[in-house]
NUGU-959058 format. One line per field, with one value per atom (N, C-alpha, C): residue in one letter; atom name; x, y, z. Coordinates in steps of 0.001 Angstrom, whole numbers. Atoms other than C-alpha are relative to their C-alpha. Layout:
BEGIN
r = A ...
a = CA ...
px = X ...
py = Y ...
pz = Z ...
This chain:
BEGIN
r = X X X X X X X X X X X X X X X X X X X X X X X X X X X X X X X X X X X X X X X X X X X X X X X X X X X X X X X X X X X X X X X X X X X X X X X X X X X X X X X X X X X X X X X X X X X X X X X X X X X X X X X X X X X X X X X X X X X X X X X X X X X X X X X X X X X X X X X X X X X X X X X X X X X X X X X X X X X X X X X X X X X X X X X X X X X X X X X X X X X X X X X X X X X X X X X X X X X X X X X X X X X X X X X X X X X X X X X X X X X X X X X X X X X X X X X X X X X X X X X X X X X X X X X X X X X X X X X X X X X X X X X X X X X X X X X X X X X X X X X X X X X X X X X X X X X X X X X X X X X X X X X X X X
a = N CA C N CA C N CA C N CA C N CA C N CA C N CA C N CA C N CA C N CA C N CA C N CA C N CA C N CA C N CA C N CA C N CA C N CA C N CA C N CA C N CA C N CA C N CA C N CA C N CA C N CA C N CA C N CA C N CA C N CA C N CA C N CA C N CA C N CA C N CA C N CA C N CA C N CA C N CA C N CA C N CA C N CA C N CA C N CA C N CA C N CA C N CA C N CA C N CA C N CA C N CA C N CA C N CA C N CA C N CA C N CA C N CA C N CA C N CA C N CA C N CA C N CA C N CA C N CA C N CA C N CA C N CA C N CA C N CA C N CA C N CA C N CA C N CA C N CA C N CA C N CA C N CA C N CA C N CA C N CA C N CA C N CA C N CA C N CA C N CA C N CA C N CA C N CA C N CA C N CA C N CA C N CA C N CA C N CA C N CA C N CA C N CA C N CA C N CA C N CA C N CA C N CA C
px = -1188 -36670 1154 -1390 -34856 656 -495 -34667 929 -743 -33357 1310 -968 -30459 625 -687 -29538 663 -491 -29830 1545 -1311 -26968 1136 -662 -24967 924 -886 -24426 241 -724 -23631 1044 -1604 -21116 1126 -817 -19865 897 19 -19810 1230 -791 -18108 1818 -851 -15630 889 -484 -14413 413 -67 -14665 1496 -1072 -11349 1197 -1264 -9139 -228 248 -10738 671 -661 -9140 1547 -1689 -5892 499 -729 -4760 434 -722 -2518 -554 423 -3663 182 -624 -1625 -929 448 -3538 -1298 565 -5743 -1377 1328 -8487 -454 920 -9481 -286 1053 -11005 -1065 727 -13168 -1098 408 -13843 -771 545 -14387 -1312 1491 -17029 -1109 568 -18617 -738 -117 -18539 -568 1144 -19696 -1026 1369 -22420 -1002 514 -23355 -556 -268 -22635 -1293 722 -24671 -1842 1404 -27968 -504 41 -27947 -228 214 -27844 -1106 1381 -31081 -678 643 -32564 -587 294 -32174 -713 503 -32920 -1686 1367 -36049 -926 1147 -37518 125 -176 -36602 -1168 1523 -38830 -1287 1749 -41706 -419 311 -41822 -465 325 -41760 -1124 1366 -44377 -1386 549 -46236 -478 307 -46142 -638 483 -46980 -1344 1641 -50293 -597 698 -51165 394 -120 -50628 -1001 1327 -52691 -1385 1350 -55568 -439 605 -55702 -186 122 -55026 506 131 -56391 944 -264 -55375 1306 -950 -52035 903 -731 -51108 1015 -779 -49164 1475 -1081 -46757 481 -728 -46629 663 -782 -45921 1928 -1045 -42915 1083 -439 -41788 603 -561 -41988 1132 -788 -40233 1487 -1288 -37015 253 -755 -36707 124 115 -37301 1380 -951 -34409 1378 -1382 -31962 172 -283 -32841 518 -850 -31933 1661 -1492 -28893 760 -995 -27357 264 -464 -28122 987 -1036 -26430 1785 -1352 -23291 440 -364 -23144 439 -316 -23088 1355 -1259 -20352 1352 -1306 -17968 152 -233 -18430 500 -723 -17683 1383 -1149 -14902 899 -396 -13824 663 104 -14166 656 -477 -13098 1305
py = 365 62148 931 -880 65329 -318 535 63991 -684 1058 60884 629 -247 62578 730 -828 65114 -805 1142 62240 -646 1016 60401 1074 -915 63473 -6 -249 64222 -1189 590 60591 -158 -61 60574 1008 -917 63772 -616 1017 61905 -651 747 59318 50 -556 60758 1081 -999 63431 -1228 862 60267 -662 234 58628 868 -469 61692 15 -573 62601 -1023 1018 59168 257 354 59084 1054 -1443 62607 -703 366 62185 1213 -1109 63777 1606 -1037 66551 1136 -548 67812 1049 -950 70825 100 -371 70579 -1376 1081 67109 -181 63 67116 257 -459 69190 -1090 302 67137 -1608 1180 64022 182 -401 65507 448 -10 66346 -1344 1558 62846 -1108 841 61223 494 -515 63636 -906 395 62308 -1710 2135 58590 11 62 58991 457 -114 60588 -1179 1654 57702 -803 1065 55157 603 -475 57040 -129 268 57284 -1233 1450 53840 -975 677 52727 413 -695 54958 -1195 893 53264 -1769 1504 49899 -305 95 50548 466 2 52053 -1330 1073 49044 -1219 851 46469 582 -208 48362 93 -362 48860 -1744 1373 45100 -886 325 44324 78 -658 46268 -617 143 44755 -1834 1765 41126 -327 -59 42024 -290 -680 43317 -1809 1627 39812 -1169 1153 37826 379 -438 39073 -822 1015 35760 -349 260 35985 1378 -1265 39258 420 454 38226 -534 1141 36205 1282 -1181 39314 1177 -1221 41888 -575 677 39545 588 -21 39380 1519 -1189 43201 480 -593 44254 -513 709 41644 679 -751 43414 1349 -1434 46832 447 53 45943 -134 283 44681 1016 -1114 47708 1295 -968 50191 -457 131 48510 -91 173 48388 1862 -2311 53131 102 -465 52898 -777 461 51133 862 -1071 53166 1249 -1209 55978 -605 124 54281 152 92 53671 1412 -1753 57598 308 -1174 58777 -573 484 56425 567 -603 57684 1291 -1182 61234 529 -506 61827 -576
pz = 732 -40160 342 -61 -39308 1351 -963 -35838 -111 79 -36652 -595 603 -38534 867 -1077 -36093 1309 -794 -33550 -327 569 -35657 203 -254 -36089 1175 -1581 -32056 -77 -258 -31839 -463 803 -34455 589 -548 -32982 1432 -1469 -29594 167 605 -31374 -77 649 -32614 868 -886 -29583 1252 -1226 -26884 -405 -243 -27818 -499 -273 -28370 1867 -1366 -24901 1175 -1200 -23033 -613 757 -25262 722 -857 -23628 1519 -1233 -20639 1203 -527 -17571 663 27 -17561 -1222 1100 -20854 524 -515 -19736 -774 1054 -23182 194 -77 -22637 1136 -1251 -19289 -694 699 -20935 -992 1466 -24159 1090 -891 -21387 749 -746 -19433 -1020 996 -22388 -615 579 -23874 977 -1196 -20325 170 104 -20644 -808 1127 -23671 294 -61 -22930 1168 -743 -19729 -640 837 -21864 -735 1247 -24510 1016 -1116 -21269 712 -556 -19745 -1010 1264 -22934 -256 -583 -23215 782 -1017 -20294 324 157 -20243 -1004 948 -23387 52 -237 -21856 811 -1154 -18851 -705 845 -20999 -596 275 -23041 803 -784 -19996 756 -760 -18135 -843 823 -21246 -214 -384 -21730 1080 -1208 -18550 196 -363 -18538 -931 651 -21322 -205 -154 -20453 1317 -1539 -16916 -293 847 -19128 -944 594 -21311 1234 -785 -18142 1648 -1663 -14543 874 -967 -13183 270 -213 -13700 761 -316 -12618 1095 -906 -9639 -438 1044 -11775 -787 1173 -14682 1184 -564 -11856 848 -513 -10122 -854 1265 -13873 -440 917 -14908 1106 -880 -11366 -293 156 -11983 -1287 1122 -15721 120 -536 -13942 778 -818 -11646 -874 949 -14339 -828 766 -17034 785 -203 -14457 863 -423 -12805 -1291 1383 -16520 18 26 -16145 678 -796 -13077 434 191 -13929 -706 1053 -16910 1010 -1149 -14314 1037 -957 -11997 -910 1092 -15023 -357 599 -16115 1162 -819 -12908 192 -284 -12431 -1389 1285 -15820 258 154 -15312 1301 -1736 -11198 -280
């Protein structure tokens, strides 16, 4: 539980620092700072994410093999195409931060 609260916390913090951090003009010397910070953040949460996306589908997977040998050709096709889409959603997240941040 204390997780979960602390969890909320840094996002709120997150939250809450990410749009002074774009509103600043780039002349402003403290929000670089507060931005790279904030794409830090943004980029963790999108691994995170994406992490417990792929556990779940491989997790599923193994356990759809296990009820049904015969299809396992078909379930592996299956988990690779949601393997492919959960991490091209990290690494956008990652193109938009750097495009953000550079």
């Amino acid at each position: 539980m204390k997780k979960a609260i602390m969890l909320l916390a840094v996002l709120m913090a997150v939250a809450f620092l990410a749009p002074a951090a774009f509103a600043q003009e780039a002349g402003a010397g403290g929000a670089r700072g507060q931005l790279a910070i904030a794409a830090g953040f943004g980029m963790g949460i999108a691994a995170f994410g994406a992490a417990l996306g792929q556990g779940r589908v491989a997790s599923s997977a193994c356990e759809g093999v296990a009820r049904n040998p015969g299809a396992a050709g078909a379930i592996r096709a299956a988990m690779i195409l949601g393997l492919v889409f959960i991490e091209t959603l990290a690494l956008f997240t990652l193109a938009i931060i750097m495009l953000k941040v550079v």
